[in-house]
C-alpha positions in Angstrom: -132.2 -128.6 2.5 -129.2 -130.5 3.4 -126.5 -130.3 1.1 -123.7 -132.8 0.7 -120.7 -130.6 0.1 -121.3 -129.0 3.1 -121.2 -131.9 5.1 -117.9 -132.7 6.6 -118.1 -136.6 6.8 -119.2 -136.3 3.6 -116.2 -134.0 2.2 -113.9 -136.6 4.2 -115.4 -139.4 2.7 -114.5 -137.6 -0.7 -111.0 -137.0 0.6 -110.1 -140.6 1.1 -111.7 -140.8 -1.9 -109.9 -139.1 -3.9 -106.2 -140.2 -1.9 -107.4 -143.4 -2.9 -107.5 -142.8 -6.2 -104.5 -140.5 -6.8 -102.4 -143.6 -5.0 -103.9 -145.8 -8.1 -102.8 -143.1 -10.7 -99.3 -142.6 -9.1 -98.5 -146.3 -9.0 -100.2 -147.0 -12.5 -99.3 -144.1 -14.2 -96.4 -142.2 -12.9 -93.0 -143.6 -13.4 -90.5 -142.6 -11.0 -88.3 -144.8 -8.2 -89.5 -147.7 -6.7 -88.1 -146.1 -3.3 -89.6 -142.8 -3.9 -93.2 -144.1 -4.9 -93.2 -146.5 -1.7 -92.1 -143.6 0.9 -95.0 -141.7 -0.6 -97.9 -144.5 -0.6 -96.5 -145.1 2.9 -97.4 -141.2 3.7 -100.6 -141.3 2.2 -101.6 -144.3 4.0 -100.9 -142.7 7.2 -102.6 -139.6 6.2 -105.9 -142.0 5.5 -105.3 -143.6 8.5 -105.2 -140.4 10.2 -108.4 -139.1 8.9 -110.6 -141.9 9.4 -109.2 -142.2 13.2 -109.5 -138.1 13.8 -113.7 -137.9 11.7 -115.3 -141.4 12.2 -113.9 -142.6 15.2 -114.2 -139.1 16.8 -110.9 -139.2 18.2 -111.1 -135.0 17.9 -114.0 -135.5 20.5 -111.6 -137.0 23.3 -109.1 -135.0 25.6 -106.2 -133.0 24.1 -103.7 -135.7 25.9 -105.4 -138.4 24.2 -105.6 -136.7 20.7 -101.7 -135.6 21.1 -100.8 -139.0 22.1 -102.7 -140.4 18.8 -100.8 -137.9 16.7 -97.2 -138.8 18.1 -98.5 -142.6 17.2 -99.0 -141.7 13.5 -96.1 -139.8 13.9 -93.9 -142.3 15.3 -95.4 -145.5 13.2 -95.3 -143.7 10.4 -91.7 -142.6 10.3 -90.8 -146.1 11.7 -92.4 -148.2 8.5 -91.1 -145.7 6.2 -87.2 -146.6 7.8 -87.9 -149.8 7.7 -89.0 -149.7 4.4 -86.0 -148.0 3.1 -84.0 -150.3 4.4 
């Protein structure tokens, strides 16, 4: 029998899920700096982003050039909207 929580798309699925989810309770229920809640929905994005790219678009499949190069992208866009967002 084929069981769900041992199935990684599955538990991935969950993940975004759940990061989904805990960006809704931050924003609706947390109170802290505007600044500070931004920088960290920007990181979570990026973190979704990264996970859907890496497990359904099988991005871990291709050659370690191509996966490092993806990661520096995150890396790069990532710290480049969260500047530009602080500014």
């Amino acid at each position: 029998m084929h069981l769900l929580y041992k199935d990684k798309l599955f538990l991935v699925l969950a993940a975004l899920l759940s990061l989904t989810l805990l960006s809704w309770f931050l924003v609706r229920f947390i109170n802290i700096d505007l600044k500070n809640m931004g920088v960290l929905l920007i990181f979570l994005a990026f973190f979704k982003v990264r996970l859907v790219t890496v497990h359904f678009m099988e991005i871990k499949k291709a050659d370690r050039p191509v996966m490092i190069a993806f990661e520096l992208w995150v890396l790069v866009v990532w710290g480049i909207t969260t500047v530009l967002y602080l500014l």
